[in-house]
MARMAR-460920 format. One record per atom (N, C-alpha, C): x, y, z; atom name. Coordinates in nm, 3 decimals. Atoms other than C-alpha are relative to their C-alpha. Layout:
REM MARMAR-460920
<drenlum <X,Y,Z>,CA>,
...
***
This chain:
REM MARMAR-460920
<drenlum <-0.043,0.136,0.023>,N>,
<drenlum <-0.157,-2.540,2.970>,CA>,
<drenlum <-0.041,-0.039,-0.142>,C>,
<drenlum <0.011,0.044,0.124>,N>,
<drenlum <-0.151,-2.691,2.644>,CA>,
<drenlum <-0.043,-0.141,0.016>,C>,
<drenlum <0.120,0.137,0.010>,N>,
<drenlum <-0.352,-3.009,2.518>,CA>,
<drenlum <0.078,-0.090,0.038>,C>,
<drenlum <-0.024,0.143,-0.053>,N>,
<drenlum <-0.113,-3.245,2.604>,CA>,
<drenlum <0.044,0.001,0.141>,C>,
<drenlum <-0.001,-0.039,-0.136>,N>,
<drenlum <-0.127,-3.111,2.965>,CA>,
<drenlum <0.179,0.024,0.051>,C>,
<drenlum <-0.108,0.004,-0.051>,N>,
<drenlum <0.259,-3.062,2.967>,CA>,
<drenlum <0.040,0.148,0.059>,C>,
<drenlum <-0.027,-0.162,-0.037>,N>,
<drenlum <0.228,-2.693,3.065>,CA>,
<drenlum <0.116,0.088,-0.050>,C>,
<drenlum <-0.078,-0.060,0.061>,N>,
<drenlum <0.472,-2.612,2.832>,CA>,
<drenlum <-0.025,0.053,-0.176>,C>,
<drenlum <0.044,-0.036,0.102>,N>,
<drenlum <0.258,-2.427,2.585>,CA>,
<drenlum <0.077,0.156,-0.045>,C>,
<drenlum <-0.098,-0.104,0.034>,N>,
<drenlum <0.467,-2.171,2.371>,CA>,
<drenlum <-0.080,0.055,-0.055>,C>,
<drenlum <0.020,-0.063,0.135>,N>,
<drenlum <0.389,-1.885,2.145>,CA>,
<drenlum <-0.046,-0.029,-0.110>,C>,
<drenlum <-0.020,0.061,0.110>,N>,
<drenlum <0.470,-2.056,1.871>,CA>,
<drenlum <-0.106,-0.131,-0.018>,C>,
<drenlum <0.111,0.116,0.051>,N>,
<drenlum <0.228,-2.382,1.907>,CA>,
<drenlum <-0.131,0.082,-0.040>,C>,
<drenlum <0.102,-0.084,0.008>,N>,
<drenlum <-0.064,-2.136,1.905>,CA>,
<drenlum <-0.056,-0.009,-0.168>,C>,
<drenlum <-0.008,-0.016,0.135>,N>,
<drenlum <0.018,-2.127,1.517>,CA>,
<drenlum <0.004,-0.106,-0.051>,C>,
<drenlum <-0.042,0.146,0.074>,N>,
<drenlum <0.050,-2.492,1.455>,CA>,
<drenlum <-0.111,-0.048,-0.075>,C>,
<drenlum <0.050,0.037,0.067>,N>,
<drenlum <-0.305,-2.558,1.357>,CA>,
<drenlum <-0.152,0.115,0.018>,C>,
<drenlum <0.094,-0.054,-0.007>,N>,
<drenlum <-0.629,-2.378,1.269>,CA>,
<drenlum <-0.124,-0.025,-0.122>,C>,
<drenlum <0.124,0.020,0.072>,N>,
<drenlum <-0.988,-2.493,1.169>,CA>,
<drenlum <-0.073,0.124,-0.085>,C>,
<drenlum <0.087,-0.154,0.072>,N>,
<drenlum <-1.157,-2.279,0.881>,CA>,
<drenlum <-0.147,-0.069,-0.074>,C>,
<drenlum <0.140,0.076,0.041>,N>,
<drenlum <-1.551,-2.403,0.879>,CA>,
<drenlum <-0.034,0.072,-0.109>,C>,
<drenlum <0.071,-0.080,0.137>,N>,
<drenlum <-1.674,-2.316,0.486>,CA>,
<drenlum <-0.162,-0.049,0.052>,C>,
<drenlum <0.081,0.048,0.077>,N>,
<drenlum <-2.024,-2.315,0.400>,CA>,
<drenlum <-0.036,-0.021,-0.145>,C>,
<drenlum <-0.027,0.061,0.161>,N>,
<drenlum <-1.973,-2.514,0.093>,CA>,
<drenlum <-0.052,-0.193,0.073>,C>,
<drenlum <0.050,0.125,-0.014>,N>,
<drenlum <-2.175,-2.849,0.076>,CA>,
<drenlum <0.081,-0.159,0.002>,C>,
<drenlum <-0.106,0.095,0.013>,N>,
<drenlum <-1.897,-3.073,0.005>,CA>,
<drenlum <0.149,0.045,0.014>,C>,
<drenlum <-0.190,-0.013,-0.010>,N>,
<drenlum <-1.503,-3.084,0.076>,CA>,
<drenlum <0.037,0.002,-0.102>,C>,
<drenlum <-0.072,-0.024,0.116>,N>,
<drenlum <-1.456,-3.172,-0.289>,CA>,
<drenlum <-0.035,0.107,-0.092>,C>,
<drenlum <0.022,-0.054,0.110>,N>,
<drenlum <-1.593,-2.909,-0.444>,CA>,
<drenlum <0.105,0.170,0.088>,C>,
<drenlum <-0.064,-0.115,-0.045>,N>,
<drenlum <-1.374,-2.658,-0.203>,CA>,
<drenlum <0.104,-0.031,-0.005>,C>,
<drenlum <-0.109,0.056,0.026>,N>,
<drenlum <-1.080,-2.837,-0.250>,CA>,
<drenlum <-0.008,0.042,-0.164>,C>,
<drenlum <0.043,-0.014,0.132>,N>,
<drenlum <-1.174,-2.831,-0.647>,CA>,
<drenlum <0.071,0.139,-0.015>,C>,
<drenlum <-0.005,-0.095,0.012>,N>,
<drenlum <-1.214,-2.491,-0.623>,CA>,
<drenlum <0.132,0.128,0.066>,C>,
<drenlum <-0.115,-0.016,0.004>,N>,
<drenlum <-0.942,-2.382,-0.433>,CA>,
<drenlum <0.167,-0.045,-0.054>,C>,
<drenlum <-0.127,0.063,0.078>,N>,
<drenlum <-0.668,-2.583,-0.645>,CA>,
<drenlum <0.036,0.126,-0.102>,C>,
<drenlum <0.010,-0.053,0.097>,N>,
<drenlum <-0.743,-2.332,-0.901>,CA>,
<drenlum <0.074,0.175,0.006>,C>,
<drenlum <0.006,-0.152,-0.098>,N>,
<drenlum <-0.667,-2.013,-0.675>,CA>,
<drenlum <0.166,0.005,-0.032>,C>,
<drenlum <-0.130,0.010,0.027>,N>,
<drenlum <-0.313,-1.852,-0.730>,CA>,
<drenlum <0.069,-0.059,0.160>,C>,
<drenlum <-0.046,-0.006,-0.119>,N>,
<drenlum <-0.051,-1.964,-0.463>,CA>,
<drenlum <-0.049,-0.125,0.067>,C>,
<drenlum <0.027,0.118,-0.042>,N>,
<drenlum <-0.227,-2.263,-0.409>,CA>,
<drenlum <0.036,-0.158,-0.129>,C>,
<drenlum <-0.077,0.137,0.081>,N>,
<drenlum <-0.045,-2.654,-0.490>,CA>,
<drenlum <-0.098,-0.119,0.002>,C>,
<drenlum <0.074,0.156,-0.032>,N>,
<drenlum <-0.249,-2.987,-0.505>,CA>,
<drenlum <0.137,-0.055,0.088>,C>,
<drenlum <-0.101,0.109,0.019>,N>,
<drenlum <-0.049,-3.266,-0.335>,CA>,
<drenlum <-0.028,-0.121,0.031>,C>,
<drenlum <0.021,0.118,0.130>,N>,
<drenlum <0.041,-3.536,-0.537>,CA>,
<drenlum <-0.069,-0.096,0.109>,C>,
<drenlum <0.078,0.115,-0.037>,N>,
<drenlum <-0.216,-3.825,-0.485>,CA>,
<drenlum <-0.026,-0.008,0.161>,C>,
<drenlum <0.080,-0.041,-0.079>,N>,
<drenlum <-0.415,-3.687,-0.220>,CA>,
<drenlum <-0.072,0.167,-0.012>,C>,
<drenlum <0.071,-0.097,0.123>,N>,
<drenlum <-0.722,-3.527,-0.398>,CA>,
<drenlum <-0.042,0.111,0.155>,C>,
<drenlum <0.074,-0.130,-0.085>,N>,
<drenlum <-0.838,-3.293,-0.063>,CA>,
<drenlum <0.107,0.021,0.085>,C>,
<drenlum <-0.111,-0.020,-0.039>,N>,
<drenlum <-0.545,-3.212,0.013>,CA>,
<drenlum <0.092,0.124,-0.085>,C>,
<drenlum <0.001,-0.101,0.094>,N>,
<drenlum <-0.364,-2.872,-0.064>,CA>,
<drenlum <0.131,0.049,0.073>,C>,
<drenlum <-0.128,-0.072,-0.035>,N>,
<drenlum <-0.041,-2.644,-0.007>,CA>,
<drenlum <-0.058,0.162,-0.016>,C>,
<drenlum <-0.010,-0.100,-0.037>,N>,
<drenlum <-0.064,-2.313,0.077>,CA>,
<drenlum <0.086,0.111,0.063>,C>,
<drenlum <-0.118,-0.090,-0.052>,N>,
<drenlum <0.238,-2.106,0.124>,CA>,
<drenlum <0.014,-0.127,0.143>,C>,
<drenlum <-0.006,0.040,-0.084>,N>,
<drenlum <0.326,-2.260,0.504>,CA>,
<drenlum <-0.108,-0.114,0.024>,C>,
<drenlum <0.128,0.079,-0.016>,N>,
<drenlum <0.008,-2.444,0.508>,CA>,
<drenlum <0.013,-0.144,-0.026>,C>,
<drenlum <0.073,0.136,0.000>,N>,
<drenlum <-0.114,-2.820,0.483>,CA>,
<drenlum <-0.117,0.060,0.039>,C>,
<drenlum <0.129,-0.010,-0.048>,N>,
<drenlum <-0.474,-2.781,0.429>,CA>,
<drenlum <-0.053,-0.118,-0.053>,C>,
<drenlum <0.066,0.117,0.047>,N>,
<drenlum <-0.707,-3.076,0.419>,CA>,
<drenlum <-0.160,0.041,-0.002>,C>,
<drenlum <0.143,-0.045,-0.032>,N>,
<drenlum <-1.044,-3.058,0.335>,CA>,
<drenlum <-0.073,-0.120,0.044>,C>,
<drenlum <0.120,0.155,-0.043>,N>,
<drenlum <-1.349,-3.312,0.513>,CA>,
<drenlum <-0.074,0.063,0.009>,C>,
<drenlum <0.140,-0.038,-0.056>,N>,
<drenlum <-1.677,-3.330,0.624>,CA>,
<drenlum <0.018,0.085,0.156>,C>,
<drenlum <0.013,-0.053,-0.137>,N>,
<drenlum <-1.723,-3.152,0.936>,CA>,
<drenlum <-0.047,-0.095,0.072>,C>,
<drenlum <0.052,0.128,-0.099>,N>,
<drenlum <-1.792,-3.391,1.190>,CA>,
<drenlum <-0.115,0.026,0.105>,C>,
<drenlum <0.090,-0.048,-0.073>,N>,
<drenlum <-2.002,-3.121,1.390>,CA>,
<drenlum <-0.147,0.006,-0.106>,C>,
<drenlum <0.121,0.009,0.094>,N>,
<drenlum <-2.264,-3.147,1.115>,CA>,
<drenlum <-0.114,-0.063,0.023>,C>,
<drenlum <0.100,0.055,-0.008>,N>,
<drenlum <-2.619,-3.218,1.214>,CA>,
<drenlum <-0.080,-0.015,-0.163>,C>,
<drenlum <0.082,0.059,0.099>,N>,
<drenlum <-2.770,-3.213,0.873>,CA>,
<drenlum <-0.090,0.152,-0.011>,C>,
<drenlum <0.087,-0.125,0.035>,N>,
<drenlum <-3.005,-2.900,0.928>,CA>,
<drenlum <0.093,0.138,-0.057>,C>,
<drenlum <-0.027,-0.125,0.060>,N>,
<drenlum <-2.965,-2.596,0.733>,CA>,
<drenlum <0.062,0.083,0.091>,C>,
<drenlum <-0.116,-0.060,-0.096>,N>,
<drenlum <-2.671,-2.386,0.895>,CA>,
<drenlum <-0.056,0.182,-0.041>,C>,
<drenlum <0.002,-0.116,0.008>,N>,
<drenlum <-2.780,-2.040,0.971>,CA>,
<drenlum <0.123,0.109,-0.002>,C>,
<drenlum <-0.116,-0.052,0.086>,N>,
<drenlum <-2.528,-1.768,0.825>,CA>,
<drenlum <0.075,0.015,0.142>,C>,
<drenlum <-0.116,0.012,-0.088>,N>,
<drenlum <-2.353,-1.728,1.181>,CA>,
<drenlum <0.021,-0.169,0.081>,C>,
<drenlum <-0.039,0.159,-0.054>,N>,
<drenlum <-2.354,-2.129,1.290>,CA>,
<drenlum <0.139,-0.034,-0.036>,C>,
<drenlum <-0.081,0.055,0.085>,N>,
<drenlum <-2.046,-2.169,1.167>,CA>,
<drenlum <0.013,-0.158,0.016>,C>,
<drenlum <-0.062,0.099,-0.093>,N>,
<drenlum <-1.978,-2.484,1.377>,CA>,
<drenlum <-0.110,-0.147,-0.052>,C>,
<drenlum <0.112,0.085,0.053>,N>,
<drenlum <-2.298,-2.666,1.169>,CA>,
<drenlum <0.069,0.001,-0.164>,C>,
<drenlum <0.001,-0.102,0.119>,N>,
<drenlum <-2.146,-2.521,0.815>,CA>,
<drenlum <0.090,-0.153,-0.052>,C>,
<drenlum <-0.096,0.084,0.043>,N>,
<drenlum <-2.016,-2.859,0.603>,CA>,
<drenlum <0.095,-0.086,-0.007>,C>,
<drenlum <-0.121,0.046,-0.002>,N>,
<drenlum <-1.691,-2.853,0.520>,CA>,
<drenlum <0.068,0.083,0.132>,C>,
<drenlum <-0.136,0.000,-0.090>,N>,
<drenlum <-1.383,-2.824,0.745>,CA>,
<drenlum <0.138,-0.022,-0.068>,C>,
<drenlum <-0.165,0.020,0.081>,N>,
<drenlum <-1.058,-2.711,0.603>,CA>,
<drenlum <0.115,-0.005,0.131>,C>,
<drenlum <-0.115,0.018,-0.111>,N>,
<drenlum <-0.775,-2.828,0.868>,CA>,
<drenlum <0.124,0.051,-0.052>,C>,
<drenlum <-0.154,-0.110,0.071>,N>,
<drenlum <-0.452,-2.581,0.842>,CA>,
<drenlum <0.082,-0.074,0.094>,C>,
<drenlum <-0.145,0.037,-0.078>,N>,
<drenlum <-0.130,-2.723,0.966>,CA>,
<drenlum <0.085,0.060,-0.082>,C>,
<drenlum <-0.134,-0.077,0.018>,N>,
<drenlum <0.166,-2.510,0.985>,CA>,
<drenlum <0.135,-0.104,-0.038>,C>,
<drenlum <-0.063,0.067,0.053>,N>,
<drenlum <0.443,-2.671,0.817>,CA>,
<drenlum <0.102,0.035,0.135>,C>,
<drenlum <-0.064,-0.081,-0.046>,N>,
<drenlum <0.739,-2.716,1.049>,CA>,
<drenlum <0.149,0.091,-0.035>,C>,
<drenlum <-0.086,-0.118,-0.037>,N>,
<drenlum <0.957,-2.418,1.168>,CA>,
<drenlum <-0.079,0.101,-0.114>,C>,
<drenlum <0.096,-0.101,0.049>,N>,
<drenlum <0.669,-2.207,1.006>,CA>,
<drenlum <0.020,0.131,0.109>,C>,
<drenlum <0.024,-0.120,-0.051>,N>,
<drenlum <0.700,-1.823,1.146>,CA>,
<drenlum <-0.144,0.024,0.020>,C>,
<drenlum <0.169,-0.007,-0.043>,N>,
<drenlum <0.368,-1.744,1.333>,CA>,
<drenlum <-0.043,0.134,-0.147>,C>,
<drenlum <0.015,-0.113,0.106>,N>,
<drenlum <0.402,-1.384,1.090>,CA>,
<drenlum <-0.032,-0.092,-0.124>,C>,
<drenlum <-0.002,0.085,0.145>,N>,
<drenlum <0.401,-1.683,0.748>,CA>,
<drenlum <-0.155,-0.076,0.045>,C>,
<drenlum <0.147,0.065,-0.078>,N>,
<drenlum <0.079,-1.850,0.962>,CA>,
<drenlum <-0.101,0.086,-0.055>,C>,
<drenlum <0.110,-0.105,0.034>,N>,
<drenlum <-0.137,-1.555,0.949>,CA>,
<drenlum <-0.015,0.025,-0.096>,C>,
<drenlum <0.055,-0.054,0.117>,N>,
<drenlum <-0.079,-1.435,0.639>,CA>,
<drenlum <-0.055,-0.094,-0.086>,C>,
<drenlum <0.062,0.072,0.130>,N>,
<drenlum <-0.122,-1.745,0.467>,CA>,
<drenlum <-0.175,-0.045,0.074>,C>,
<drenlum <0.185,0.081,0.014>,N>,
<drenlum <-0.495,-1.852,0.674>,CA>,
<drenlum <-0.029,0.115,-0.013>,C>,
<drenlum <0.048,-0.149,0.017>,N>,
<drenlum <-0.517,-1.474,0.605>,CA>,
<drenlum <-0.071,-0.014,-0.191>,C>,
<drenlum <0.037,-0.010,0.165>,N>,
<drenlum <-0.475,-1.528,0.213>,CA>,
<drenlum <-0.094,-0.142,-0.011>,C>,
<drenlum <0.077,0.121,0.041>,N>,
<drenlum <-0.662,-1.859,0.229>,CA>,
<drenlum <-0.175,0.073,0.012>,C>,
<drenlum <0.118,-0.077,-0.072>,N>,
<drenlum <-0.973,-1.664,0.368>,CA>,
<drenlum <-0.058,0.080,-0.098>,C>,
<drenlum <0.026,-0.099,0.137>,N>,
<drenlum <-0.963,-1.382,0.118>,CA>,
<drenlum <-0.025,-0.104,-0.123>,C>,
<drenlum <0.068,0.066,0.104>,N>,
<drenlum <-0.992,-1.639,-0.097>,CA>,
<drenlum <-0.124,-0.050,-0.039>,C>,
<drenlum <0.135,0.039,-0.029>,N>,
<drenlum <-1.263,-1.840,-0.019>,CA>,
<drenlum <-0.076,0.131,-0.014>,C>,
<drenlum <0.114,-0.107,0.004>,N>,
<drenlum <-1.460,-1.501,0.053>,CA>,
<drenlum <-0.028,0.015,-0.194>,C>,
<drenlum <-0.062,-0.040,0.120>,N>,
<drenlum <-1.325,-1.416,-0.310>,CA>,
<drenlum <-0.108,-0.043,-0.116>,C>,
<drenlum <0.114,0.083,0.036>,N>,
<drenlum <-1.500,-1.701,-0.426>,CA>,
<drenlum <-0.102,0.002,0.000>,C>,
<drenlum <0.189,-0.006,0.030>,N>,
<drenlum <-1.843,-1.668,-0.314>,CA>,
<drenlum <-0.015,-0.112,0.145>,C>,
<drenlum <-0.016,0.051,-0.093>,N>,
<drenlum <-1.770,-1.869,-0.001>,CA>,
<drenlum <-0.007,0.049,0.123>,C>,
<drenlum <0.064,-0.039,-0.144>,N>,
<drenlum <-1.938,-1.827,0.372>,CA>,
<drenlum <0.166,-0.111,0.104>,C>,
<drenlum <-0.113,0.110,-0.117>,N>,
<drenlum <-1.569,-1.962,0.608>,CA>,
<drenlum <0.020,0.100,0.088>,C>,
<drenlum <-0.066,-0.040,-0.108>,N>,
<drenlum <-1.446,-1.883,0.911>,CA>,
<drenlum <0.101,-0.049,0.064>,C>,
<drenlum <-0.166,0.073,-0.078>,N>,
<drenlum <-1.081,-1.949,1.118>,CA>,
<drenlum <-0.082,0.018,0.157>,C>,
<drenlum <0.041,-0.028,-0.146>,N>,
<drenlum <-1.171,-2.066,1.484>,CA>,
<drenlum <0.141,-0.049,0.056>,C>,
<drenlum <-0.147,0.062,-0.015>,N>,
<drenlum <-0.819,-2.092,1.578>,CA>,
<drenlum <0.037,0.107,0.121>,C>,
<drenlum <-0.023,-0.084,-0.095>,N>,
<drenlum <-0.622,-1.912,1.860>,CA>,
<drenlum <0.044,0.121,-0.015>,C>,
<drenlum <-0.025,-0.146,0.061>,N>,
<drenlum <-0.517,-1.615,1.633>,CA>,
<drenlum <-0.059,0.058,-0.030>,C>,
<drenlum <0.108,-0.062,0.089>,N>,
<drenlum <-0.820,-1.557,1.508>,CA>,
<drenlum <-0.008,0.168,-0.045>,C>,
<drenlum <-0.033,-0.145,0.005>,N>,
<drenlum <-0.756,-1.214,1.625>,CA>,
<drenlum <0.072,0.091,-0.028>,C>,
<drenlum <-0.103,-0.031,0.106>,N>,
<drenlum <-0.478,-1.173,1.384>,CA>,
<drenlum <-0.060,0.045,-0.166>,C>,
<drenlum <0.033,0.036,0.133>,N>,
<drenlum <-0.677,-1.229,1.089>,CA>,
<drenlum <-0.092,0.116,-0.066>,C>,
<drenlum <0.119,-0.033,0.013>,N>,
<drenlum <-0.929,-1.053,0.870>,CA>,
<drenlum <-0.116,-0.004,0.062>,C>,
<drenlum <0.165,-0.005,-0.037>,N>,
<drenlum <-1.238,-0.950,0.987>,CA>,
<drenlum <-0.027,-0.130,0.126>,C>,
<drenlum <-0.005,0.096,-0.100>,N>,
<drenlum <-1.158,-1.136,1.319>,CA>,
<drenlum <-0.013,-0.139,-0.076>,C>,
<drenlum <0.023,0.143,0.026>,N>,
<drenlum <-1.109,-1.467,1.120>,CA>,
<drenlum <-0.154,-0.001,-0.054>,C>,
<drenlum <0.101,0.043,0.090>,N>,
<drenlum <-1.433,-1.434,0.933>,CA>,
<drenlum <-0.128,0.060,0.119>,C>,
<drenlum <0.113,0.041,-0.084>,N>,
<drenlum <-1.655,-1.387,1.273>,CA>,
<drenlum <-0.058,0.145,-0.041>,C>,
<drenlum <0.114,-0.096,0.000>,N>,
<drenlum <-1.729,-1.019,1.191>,CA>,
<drenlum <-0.069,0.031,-0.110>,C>,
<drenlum <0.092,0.038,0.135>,N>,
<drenlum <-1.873,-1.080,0.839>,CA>,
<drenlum <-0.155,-0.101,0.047>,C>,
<drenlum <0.128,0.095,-0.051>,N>,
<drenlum <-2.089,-1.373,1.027>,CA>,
<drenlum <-0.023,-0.010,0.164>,C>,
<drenlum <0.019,-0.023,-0.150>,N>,
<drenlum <-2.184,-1.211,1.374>,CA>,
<drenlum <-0.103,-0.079,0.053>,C>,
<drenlum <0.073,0.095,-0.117>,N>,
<drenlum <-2.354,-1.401,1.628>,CA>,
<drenlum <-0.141,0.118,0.014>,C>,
<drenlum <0.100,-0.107,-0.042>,N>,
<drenlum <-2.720,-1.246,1.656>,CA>,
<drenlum <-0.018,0.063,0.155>,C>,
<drenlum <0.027,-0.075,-0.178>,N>,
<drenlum <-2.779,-1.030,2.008>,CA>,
<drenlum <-0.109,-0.026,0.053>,C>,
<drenlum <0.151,0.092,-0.112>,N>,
<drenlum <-3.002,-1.166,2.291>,CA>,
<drenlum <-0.081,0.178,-0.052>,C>,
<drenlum <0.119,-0.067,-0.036>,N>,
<drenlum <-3.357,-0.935,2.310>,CA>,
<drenlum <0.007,-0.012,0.120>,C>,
***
């Protein structure tokens, strides 16, 4: 079932949106910094706000943010929050590659992100999780 309980969850919504938690202290300085990246557009007059092949990405605060120092697999404590929306009649294949190339980027950069999205398992390095593995019980 899909979120708006209509049980008519497709394929295709799967790809409509996907969270990528950075650890980067601020939204504007990952926004900033990704403007600069090839393949990536500002748009006009909306500064955290970005184009990405198929993409709408926005950058914010993370809202899950307690404040304490985010250990390298927390992702879910980590900042920023870049929100991906698939433009529509986006191909799920144009989805991936672009939170694929958004990813490589960030890493590229010098940037700790991860995709917690429902493809994840499309992506690089599982969406970021096997660069920042979860430690194993003792």
């Amino acid at each position: 079932m899909n979120d708006t309980g209509t049980g008519t969850d497709t394929a295709v919504d799967r790809y409509e949106y996907c969270p990528v938690y950075a650890d980067v202290a601020a939204p504007e300085t990952a926004a900033d910094r990704l403007r600069r990246a090839p393949g990536v557009e500002a748009v006009a007059g909306e500064p955290h706000e970005l184009r990405f092949g198929p993409l709408l990405v926005y950058a914010s605060y993370n809202d899950y943010m307690t404040g304490d120092r985010a250990r390298p697999h927390d992702f879910l404590q980590w900042p920023t929050l870049l929100e991906c929306e698939a433009v529509p009649g986006a191909a799920p294949a144009e989805v991936t590659g672009a939170v694929a190339g958004l990813l490589r980027t960030l890493w590229d950069i010098g940037f700790k992100a991860l995709a917690a999205c429902d493809f994840e398992d499309e992506l690089p390095e599982n969406g970021g999780s096997a660069r920042y593995p979860f430690p194993t019980a003792r």
